[in-house]
C-alpha positions in Angstrom: 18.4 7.5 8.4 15.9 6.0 6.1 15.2 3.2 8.5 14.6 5.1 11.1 11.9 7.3 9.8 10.3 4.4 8.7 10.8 2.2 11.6 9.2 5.5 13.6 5.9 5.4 11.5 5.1 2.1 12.8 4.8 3.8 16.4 4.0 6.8 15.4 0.9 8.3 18.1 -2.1 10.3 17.9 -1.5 13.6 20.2 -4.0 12.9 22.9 -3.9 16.0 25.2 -5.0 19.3 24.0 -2.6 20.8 25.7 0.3 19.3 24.1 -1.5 19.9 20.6 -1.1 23.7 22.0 2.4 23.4 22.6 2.9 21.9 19.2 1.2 24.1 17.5 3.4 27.1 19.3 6.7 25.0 18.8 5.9 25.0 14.9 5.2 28.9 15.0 8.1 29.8 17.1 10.9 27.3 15.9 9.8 26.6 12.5 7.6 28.9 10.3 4.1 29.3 9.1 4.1 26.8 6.5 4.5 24.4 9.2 2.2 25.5 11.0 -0.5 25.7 8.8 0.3 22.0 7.7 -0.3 21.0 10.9 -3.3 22.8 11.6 -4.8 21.6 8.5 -3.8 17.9 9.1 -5.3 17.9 12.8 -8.5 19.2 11.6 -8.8 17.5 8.6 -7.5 14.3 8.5 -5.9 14.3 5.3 -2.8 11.8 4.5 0.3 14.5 4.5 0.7 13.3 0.3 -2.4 14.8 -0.1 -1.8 17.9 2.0 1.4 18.3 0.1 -0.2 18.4 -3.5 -2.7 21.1 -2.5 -2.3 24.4 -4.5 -2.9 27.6 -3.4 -6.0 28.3 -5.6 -7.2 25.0 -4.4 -7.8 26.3 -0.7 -7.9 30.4 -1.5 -11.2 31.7 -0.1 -13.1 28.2 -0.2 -14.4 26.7 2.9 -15.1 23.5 1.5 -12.1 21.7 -0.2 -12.7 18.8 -2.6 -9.8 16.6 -3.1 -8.8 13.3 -5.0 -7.1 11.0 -2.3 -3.7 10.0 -3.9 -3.7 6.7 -1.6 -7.5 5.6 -2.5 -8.4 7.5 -5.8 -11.8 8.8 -3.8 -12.4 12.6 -4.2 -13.1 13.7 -0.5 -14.4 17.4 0.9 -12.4 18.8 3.0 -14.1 21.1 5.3 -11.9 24.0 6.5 -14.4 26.7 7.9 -13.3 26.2 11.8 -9.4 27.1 10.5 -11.0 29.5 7.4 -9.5 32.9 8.6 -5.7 31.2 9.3 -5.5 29.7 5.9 -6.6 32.5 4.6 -4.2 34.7 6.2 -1.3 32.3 5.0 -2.5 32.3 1.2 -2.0 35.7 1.0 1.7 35.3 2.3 2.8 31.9 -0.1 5.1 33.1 -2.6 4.6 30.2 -5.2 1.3 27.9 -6.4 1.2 25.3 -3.9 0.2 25.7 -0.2 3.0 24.3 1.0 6.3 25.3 -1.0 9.7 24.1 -1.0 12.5 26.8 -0.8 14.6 24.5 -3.5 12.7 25.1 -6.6 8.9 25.2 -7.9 7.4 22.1 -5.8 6.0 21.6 -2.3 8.1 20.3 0.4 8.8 16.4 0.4 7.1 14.3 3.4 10.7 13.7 4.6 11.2 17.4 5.6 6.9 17.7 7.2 8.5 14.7 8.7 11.6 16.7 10.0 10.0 20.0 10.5 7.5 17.9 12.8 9.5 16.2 14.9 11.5 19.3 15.4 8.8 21.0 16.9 7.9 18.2 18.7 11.2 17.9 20.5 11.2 21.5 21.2 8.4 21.4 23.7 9.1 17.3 25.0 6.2 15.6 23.3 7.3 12.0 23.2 9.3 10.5 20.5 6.2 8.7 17.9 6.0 12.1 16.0 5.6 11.6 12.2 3.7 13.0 9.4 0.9 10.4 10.3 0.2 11.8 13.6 -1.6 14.7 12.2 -4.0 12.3 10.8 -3.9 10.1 14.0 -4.7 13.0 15.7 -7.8 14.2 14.2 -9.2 10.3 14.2 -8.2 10.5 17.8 -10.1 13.5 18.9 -12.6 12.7 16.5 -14.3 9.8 18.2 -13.4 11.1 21.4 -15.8 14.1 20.4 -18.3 12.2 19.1 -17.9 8.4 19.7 -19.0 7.7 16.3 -16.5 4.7 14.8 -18.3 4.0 11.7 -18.3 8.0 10.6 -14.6 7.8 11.9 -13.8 4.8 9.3 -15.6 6.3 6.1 -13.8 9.4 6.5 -10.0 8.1 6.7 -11.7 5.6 4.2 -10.6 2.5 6.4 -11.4 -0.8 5.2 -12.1 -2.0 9.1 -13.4 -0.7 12.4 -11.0 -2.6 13.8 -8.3 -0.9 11.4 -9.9 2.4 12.8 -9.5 1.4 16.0 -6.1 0.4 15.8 -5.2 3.3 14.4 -6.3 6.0 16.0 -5.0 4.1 19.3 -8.2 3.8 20.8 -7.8 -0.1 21.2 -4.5 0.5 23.4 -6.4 3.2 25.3 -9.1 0.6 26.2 -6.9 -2.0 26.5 -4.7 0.1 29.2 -8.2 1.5 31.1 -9.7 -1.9 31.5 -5.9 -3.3 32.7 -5.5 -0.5 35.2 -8.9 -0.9 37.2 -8.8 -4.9 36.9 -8.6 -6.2 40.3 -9.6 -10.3 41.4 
């Protein structure tokens, strides 16, 4: 089963439509819980790798709009800025039952990135949004929509701290998306 999560992240997709961020985000409410839900949420609008997500604490995000974080993947301390999900995350920290955001029911830790990864695809399946769901979409997802909003590549690339444009590019799956548009209106 191993191989097959990993073998998805390589094809893992950005959710392009807003609709069917919608339906996730009502597929996570209905058929999974809160916890979930707010993970996601936090992940689309903030672009945060889901290690980092994970290792947030309670009193990291409790009445803050502003978040400041040390990445685990490049050591850079980020800020996070939550203000457009504020009263949600808010209304979550007063229901979490432990010290980090996102706990696990089997002890005192947050959940593991194997079960976001299985809560996520869960949901995912529940309302038919393609198989390529993984904890990276979340990310891919808010690089997506992003530079769709404001077609800036370069602010894109500092904030998921990407070496490359064309890593940026790649990864948000805007260089399929152009490669795709330009294919489908070639004619000779």
């Amino acid at each position: 089963m191993m191989n097959k999560n990993i073998n998805q992240l390589k094809d893992v997709q950005p959710i392009r439509s807003k609709e069917q961020i919608e339906d996730m985000k009502w597929s996570l409410k209905k058929w999974c819980n809160e916890r979930d839900y707010i993970l996601f949420l936090l992940g689309i609008n903030s672009g945060l790798r889901v290690g980092d997500m994970l290792n947030l604490k309670v009193k990291d995000v409790k009445e803050k709009k502003i978040v400041t974080i040390q990445e685990g993947k490049t050591k850079k301390k980020r800020k996070i800025y939550i203000t457009n999900i504020y009263d949600e995350i808010q209304s979550y920290v007063k229901i979490v039952q432990s010290e980090w955001l996102f706990p696990s029911r089997k002890g005192d830790k947050p959940i593991s990135t194997t079960q976001a990864y299985r809560q996520l695809n869960k949901a995912g399946e529940m309302v038919d949004i393609p198989e390529g769901i993984g904890t990276h979409t979340m990310r891919k997802t808010f690089g997506y929509h992003f530079y769709k909003q404001y077609r800036d590549m370069e602010k894109l690339q500092q904030i998921l701290n990407h070496s490359d444009i064309k890593v940026t590019k790649r990864y948000i799956g805007i260089t399929e998306d152009e490669i795709n548009d330009t294919l489908e209106s070639f004619v000779l």
